[in-house]
C-alpha positions in Angstrom: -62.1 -11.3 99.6 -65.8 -11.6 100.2 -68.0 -10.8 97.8 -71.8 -10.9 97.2 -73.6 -14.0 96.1 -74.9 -14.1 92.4 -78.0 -16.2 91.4 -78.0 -17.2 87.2 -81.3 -19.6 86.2 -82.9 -20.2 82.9 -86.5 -18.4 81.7 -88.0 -18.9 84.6 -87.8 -17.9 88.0 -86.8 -19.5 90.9 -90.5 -19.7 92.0 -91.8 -21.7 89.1 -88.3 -23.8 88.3 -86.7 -26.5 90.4 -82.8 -25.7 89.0 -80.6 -23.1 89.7 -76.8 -21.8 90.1 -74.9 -19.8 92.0 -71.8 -18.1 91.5 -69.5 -16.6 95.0 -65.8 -15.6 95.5 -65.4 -16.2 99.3 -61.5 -16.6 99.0 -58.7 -14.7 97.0 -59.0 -17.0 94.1 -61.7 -18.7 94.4 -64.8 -19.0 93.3 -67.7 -21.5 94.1 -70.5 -22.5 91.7 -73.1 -24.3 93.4 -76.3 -26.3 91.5 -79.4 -25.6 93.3 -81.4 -28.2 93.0 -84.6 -26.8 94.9 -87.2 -29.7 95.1 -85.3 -33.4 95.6 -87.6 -35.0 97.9 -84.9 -38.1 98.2 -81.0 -38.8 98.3 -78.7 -41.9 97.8 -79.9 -44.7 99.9 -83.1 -43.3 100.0 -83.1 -40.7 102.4 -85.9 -38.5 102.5 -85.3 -34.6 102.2 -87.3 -31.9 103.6 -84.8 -28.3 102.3 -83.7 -29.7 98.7 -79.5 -30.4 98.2 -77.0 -28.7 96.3 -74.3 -29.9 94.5 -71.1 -27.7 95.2 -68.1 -27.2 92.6 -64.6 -24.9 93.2 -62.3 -22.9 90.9 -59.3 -22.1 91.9 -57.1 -19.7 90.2 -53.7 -20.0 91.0 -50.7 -19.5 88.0 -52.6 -22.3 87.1 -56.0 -23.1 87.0 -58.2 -26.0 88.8 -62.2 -27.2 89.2 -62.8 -29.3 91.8 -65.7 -31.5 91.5 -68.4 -30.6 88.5 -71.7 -31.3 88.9 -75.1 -33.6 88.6 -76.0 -34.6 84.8 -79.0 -32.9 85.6 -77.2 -29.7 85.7 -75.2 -29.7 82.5 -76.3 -26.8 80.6 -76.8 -24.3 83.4 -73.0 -25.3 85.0 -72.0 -25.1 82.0 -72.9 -21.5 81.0 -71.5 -20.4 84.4 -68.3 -21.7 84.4 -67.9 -20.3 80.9 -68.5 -17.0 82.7 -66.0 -17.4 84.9 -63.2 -19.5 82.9 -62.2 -20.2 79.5 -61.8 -24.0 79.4 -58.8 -24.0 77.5 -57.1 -22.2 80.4 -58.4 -25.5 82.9 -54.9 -27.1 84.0 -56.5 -29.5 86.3 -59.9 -31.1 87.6 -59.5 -32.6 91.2 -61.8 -35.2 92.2 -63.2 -35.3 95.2 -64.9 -38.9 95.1 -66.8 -40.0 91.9 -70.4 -40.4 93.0 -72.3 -39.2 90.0 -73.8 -36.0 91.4 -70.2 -34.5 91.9 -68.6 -36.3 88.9 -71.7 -36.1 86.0 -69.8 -33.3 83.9 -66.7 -34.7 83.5 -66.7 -36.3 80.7 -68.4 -33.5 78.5 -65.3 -30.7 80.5 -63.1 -33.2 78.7 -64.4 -33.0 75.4 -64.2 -28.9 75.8 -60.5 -29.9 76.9 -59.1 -32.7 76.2 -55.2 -31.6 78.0 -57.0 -31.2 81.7 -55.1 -33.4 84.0 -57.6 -35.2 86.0 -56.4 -35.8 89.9 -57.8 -38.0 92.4 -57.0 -41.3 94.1 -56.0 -44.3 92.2 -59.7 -45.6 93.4 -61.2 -42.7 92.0 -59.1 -42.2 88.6 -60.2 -45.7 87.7 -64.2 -45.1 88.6 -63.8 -42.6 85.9 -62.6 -44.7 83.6 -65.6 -46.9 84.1 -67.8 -43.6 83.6 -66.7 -41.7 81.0 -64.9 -44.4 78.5 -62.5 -41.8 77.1 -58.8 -41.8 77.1 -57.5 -38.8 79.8 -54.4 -38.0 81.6 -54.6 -38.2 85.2 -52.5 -37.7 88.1 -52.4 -40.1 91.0 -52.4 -38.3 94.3 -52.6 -39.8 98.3 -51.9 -38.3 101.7 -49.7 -35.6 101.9 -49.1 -35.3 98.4 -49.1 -31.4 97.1 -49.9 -29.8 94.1 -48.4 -26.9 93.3 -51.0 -24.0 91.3 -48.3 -21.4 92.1 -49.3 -18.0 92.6 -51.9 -15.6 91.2 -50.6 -13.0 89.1 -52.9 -9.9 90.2 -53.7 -11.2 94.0 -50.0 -13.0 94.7 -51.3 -15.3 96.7 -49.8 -18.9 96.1 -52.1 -22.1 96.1 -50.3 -25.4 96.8 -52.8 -28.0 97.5 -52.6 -30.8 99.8 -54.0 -33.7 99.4 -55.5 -35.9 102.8 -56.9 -39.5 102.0 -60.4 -39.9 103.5 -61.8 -43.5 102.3 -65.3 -44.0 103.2 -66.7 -40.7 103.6 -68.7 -41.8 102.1 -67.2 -43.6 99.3 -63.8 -45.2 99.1 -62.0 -43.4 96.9 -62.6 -39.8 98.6 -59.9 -37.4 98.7 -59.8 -33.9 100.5 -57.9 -31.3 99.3 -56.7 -28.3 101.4 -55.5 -25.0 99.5 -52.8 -23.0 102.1 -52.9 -20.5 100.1 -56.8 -19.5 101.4 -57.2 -22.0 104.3 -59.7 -23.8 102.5 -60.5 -27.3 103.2 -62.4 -28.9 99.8 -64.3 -32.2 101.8 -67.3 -33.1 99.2 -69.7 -35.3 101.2 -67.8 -35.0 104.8 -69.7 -32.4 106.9 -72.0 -31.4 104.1 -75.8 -31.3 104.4 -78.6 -31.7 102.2 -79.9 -28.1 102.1 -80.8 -26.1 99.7 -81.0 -22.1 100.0 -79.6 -18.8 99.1 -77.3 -18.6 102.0 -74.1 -19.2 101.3 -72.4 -19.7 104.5 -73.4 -21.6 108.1 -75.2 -18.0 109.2 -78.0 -20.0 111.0 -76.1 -22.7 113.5 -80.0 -23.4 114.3 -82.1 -23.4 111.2 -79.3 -26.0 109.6 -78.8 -28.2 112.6 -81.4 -30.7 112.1 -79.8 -31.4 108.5 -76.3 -31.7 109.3 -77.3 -34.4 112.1 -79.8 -36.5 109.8 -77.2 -35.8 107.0 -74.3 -37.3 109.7 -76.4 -40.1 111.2 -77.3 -41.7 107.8 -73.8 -41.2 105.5 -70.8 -40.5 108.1 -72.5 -42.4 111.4 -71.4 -46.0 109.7 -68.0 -44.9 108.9 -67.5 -43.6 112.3 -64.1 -44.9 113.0 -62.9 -43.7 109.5 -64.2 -39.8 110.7 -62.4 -39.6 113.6 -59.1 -40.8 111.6 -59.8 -38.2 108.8 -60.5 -35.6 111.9 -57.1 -36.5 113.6 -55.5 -35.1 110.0 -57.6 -32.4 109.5 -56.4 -31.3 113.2 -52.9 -30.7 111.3 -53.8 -28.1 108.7 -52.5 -24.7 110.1 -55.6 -21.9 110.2 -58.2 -24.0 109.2 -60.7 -21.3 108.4 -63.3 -22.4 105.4 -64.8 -26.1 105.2 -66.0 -26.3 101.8 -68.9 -28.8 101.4 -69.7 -30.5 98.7 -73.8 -30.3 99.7 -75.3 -27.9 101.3 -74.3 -24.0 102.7 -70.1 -23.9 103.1 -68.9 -23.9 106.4 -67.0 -20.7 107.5 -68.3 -19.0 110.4 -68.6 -21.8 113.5 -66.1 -24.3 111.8 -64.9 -25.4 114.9 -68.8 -26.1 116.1 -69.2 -28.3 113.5 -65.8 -30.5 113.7 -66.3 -30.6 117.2 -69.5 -32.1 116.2 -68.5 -35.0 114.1 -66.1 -36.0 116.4 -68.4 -36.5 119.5 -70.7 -38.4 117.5 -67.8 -40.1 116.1 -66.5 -41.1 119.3 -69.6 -41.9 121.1 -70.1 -44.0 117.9 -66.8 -46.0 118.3 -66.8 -47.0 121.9 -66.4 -50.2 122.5 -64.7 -53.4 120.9 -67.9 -55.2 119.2 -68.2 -53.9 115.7 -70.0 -55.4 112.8 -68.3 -55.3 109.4 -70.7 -54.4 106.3 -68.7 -55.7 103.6 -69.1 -53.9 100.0 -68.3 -53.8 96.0 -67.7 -50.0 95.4 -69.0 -49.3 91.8 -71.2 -52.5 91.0 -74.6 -52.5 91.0 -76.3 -51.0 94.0 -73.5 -52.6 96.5 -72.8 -49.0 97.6 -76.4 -47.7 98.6 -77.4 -51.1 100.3 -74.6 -51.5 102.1 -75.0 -47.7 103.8 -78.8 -48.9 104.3 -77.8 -51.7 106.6 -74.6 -49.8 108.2 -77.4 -46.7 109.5 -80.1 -49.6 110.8 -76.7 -51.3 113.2 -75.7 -47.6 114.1 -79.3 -47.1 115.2 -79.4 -49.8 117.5 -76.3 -48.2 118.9 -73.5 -50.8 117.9 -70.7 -50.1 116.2 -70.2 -50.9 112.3 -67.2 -50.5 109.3 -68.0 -50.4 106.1 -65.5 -52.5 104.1 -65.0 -51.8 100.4 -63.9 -55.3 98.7 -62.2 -53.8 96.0 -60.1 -51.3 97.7 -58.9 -52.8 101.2 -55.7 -54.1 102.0 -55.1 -57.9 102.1 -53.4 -57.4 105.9 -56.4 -54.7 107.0 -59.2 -56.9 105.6 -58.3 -59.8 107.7 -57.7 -58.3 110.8 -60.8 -56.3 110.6 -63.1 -59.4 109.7 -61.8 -61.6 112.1 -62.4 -59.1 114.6 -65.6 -58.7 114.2 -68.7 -60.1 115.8 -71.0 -60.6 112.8 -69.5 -60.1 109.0 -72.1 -59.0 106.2 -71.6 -60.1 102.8 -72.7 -59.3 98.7 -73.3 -61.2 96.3 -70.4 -60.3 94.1 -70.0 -60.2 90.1 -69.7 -64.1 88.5 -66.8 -63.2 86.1 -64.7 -60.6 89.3 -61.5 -59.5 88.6 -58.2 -61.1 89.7 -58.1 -58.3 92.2 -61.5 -58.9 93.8 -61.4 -62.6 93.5 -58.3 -62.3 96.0 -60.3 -60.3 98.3 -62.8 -62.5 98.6 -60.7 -65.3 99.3 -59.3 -63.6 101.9 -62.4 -62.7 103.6 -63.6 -66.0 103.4 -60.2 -67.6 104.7 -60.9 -64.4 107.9 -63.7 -65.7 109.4 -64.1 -67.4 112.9 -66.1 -70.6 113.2 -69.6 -69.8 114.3 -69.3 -66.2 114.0 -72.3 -64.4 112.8 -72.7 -63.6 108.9 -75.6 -62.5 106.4 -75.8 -62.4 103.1 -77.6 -59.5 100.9 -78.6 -59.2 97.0 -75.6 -56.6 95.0 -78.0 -56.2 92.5 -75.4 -55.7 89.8 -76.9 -57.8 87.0 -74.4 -60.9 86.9 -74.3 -61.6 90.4 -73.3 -65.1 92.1 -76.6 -67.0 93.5 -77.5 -65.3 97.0 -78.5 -69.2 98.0 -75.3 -70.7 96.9 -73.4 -67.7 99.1 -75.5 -68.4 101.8 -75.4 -72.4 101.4 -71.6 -71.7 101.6 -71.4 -70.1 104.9 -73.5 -72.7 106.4 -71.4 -75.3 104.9 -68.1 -73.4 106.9 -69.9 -73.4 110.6 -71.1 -69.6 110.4 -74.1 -68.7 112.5 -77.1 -66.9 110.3 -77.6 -63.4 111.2 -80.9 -62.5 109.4 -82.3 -64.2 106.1 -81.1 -63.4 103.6 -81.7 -59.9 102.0 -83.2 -60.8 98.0 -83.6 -58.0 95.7 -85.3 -58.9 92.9 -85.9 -55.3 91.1 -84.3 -51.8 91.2 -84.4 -50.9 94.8 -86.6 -48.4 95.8 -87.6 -46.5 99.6 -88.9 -50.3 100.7 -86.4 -52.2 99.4 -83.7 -49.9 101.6 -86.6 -49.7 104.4 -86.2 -53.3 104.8 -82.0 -53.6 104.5 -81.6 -50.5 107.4 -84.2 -53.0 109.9 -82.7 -56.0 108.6 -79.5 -53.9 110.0 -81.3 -52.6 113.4 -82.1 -56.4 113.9 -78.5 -57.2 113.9 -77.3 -54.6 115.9 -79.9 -55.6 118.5 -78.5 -58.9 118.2 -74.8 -58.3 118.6 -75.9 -55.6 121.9 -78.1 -58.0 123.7 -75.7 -59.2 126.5 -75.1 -55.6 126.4 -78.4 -54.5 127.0 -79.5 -57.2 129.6 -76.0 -56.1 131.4 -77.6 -52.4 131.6 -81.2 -53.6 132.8 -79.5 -54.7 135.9 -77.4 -51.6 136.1 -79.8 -49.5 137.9 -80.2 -49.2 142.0 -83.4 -51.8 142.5 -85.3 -48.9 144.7 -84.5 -46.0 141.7 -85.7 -48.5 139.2 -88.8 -49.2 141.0 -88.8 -45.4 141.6 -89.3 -44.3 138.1 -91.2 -47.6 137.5 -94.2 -45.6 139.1 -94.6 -43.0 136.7 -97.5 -44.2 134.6 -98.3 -43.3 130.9 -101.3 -43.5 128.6 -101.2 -46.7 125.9 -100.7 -45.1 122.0 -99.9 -46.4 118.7 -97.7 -44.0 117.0 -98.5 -44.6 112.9 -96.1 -42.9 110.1 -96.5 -42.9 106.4 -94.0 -41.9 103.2 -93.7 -42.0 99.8 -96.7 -42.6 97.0 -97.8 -45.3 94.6 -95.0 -48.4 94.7 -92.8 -46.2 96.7 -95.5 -45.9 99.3 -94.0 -47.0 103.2 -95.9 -47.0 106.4 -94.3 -47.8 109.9 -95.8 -48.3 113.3 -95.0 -48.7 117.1 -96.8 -48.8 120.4 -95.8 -46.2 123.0 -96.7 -44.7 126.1 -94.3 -41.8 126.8 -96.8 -38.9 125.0 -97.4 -36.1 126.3 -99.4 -32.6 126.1 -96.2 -30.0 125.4 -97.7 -26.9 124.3 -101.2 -24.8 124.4 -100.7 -23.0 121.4 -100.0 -24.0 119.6 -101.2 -27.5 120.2 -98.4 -29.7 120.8 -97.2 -33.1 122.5 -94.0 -34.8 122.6 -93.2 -38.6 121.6 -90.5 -40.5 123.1 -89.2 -43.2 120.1 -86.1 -45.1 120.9 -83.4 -44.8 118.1 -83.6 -48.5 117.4 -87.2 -48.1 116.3 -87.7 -48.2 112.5 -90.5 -45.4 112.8 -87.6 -43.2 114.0 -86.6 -42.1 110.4 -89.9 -41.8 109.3 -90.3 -38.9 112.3 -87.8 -36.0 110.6 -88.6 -32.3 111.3 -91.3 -31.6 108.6 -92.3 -34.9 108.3 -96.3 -36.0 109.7 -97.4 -38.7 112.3 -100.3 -39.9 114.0 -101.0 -40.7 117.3 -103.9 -43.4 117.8 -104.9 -43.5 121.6 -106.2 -46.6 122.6 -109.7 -47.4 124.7 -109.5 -48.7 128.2 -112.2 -51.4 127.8 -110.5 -52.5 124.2 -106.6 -52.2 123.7 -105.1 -55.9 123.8 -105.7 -56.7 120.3 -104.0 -53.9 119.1 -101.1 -53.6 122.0 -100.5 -57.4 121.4 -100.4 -56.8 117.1 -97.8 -53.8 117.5 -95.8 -54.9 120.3 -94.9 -58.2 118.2 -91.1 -58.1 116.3 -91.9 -57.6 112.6 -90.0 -59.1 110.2 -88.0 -56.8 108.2 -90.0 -54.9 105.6 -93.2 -56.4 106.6 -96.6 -54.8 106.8 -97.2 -53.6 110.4 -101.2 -53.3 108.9 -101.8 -56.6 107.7 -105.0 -57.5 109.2 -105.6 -54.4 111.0 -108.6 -52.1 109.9 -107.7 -48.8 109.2 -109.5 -45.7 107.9 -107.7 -44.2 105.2 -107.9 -40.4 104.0 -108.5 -38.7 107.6 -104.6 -37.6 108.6 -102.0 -36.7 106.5 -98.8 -38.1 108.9 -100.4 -41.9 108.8 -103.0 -44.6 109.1 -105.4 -43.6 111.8 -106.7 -47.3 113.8 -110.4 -48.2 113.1 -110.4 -49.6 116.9 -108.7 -46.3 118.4 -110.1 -44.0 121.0 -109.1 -41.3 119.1 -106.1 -39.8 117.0 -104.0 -36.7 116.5 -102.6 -35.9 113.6 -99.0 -34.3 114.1 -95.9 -32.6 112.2 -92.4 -33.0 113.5 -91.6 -29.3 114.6 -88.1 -30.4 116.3 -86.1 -33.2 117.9 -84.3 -33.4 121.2 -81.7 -36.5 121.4 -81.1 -38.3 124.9 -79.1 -41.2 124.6 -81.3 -44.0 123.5 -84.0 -41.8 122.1 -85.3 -39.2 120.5 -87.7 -36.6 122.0 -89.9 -35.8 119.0 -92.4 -32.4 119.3 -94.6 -32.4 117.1 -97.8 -29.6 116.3 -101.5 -31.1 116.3 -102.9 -30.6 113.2 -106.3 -32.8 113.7 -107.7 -34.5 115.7 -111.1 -36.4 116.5 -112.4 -38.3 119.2 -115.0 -41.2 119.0 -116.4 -41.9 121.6 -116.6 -39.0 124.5 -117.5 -41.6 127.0 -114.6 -43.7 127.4 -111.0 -43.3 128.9 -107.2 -44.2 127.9 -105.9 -47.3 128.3 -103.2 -46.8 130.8 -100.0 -48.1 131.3 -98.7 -49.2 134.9 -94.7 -50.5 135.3 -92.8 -52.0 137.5 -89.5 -51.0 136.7 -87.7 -48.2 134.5 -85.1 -50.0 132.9 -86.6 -51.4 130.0 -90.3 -51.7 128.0 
């Protein structure tokens, strides 16, 4: 039964207030209470967000009664008074958790204190994270793949809910479970195929408007898990009459289901061809292990090589070895001084993995009583291993570019591990087609991007030459930015640019500055003169011809780059007499 959609918020309206919840029934049963939260500008590992996010909760009512998932902190009093309006929490039998990520787990502790007798369910991983959280005693129920629970049937409707449980490690956080109701067809994912978008639609009605979200949403927190999406895929392909995909973020999925399954598992699989991988090792639950670890996984998927994320904690003695010896380059934390028995062992046998001159790095956890990054690093070198960037040092909280400079630090290395790759595919092409398409010509540009404000404030920069007009009116051009580049996540739809076209009698200072490999996190401006306070989407070039100031309108994917439009905002030219530096080629199969 479908019914409509009901909007509760505090004294003011939505207008004027940033918080907000909303009730639905979408299936006998069931009912859906999602927290609006209208104006996040950034998520988990520091991705930027243009439409908000929402934090999705379930109950089911079934003989018994379940929630699945609560909510953020943030949210406590008004999830609170809608879930009283919908359940009396002594009637709660159980509260399945999804994963324990503190935007889907912030409200357990206080459901608890309303009732003490729920039976929390989840994976052993997961029952344990709440543990560390909530410091009360509870009674649990340990649950893994193709476990059931049985809610039995609803008195009034008759419709009997036996969930089934499907393990789904990684997505994005290793103790993720999903559940599946058979009772409504209703497969309860949290983070897998959600997207950070906030509105009052309930469902997928708009395939278009919500596209652009569910990819960026993809690329930065499923992309690096890949391999672990098209295994949890290959389950979800069991379920009889799949019909609802309820998200943990974002609208729920229910009218192009199929659309967007079929979607993850392209990616997936164009993600997971090929043997090379690189493993991203991690401490799930200490410090900021998890978040930094994801930064560096999306910088290696951008530079189109395969990565697994490997939770130290959680992965089997016989899997971990096999997975690091395979590997062509192994990335390391810093890992707690006084570890458990349990991760102590893993280490070892990470450690006792590797292959003699086999790439590692080594990053800063973060967590507070960490081993000495040097003496880590000192260690590897000591064993033969070959240094695949500096080590990454993080000396405060990390902020946007602290996790700007783990994902390049994590293109860098996927550009590393690809390079036979890539010199393989610059020979690929027929000599005469490369010379060819060598011919077409293009004007010499330096594409500028800014984010963020005060100590969070980020700028990026690259030269490029495929720009062109794309539109009279309004105004627009198109950028061509290869997925490897780091301005690439600085150019989301919504987000501002600015394209500096350099002089004919004066461009090699500047083509020569930008065309130079950077560092990871350093300043693309240092020693360039810039005039600040002209363009919104980023530093306009003291020496440039002219600039236009741009905002991403959409974004086209080939396969090595994106095809950003963008509308001209501004513009100015400084000198009418002079032309644009031009670009000639000779061949098409690399810059």
């Amino acid at each position: 039964m479908i019914t409509s959609a009901k909007t509760s918020s505090s004294e003011m309206n939505k207008v004027e207030q940033k918080l907000s919840v909303q009730q639905k029934v979408f299936a006998d049963d069931t009912i859906a209470i999602r927290s609006l939260d209208w104006d996040r500008s950034r998520f988990d590992i520091e991705f930027g967000l243009r439409n908000g996010t929402t934090y999705n909760s379930f109950i089911i009512k079934g003989q018994k009664i379940a929630i699945i998932d609560t909510s953020h902190a943030k949210f406590e009093k008004l999830w609170f008074e809608q879930l009283l309006r919908e359940v009396n929490p002594e009637e709660i039998d159980y509260l399945i958790t999804s994963h324990t990520e503190p935007d889907h787990s912030g409200l357990i502790g206080k459901l608890l204190t309303l009732n003490p007798q729920i039976i929390v369910v989840g994976s052993k991983l997961a029952l344990k994270f709440i543990e560390d959280q909530i410091h009360i005693p509870f009674k649990s129920l340990e649950v893994k793949s193709g476990q059931y629970l049985d809610l039995g049937a609803n008195p009034t409707s008759g419709v009997n809910h036996n969930i089934e449980f499907i393990s789904a490690p990684n997505l994005h956080w290793p103790d993720t479970i999903f559940s599946y109701d058979h009772g409504t067809n209703v497969l309860y994912t949290c983070d897998a195929f959600g997207l950070h978008y906030c509105s009052d639609e309930f469902f997928d009605n708009d395939q278009k408007e919500i596209y652009e979200d569910f990819r960026f949403y993809y690329d930065c927190l499923m992309g690096p898990n890949a391999r672990s999406v098209l295994q949890a895929i290959k389950r979800i392909d069991k379920l009889p009459r799949l019909k609802t995909i309820a998200v943990g973020h974002g609208p729920l999925l229910h009218n192009q289901v199929n659309f967007w399954k079929e979607k993850y598992s392209e990616w997936s699989s164009n993600k997971s061809k090929g043997n090379e991988f690189v493993s991203v090792c991690y401490i799930s639950d200490y410090g900021y292990c998890d978040r930094l670890s994801q930064a560096i996984s999306h910088g290696i998927s951008k530079a189109d090589a395969q990565v697994q994320l490997i939770d130290l904690r959680s992965s089997d003695s016989q899997e971990l070895t096999g997975l690091i010896s395979e590997s062509k380059a192994v990335v390391i934390p810093t890992w707690p001084v006084t570890s458990d028995n349990e991760l102590k062992e893993s280490l070892g046998t990470l450690f006792a993995a590797l292959k003699p001159k086999q790439f590692t790095a080594v990053y800063d956890a973060f967590g507070g009583n960490d081993e000495p990054i040097d003496s880590l690093a000192s260690k590897l070198r000591e064993l033969g291993q070959k240094e695949a960037f500096s080590p990454l040092r993080v000396k405060n909280i990390p902020d946007p570019i602290i996790y700007q400079q783990f994902e390049e630090a994590g293109t860098d290395l996927g550009q590393l591990i690809n390079k036979k790759k890539n010199i393989a595919s610059m020979k690929s092409l027929d000599s005469n087609l490369d010379k060819a398409l060598g011919r077409l010509s293009g004007g010499l540009y330096v594409v500028t991007a800014s984010q963020g404000e005060g100590s969070t404030f980020r700028q990026s920069a690259m030269v490029a030459s495929w720009v062109s007009q794309a539109s009279f009116s309004p105004p627009g051009i198109t950028v061509a930015v290869a997925k490897d580049r780091a301005i690439e996540s600085y150019m989301q739809v919504g987000e501002g640019f600015v394209v500096n076209i350099l002089r004919e009698d004066n461009y090699q200072k500047m083509f020569r500055h930008f065309l130079k490999r950077f560092a990871p996190g350093a300043d693309r401006f240092a020693d360039v003169d810039v005039v600040n306070n002209i363009a919104n989407g980023g530093p306009v070039l003291s020496d440039s011809l002219a600039f236009l100031d741009c905002k991403v309108s959409s974004r086209l994917e080939t396969p090595d780059h994106w095809i950003i439009y963008g509308i001209v905002q501004n513009g100015s030219v400084s000198d009418l007499s002079c032309k644009t530096a031009v670009h000639h080629r000779k061949v098409a199969n690399h810059y």
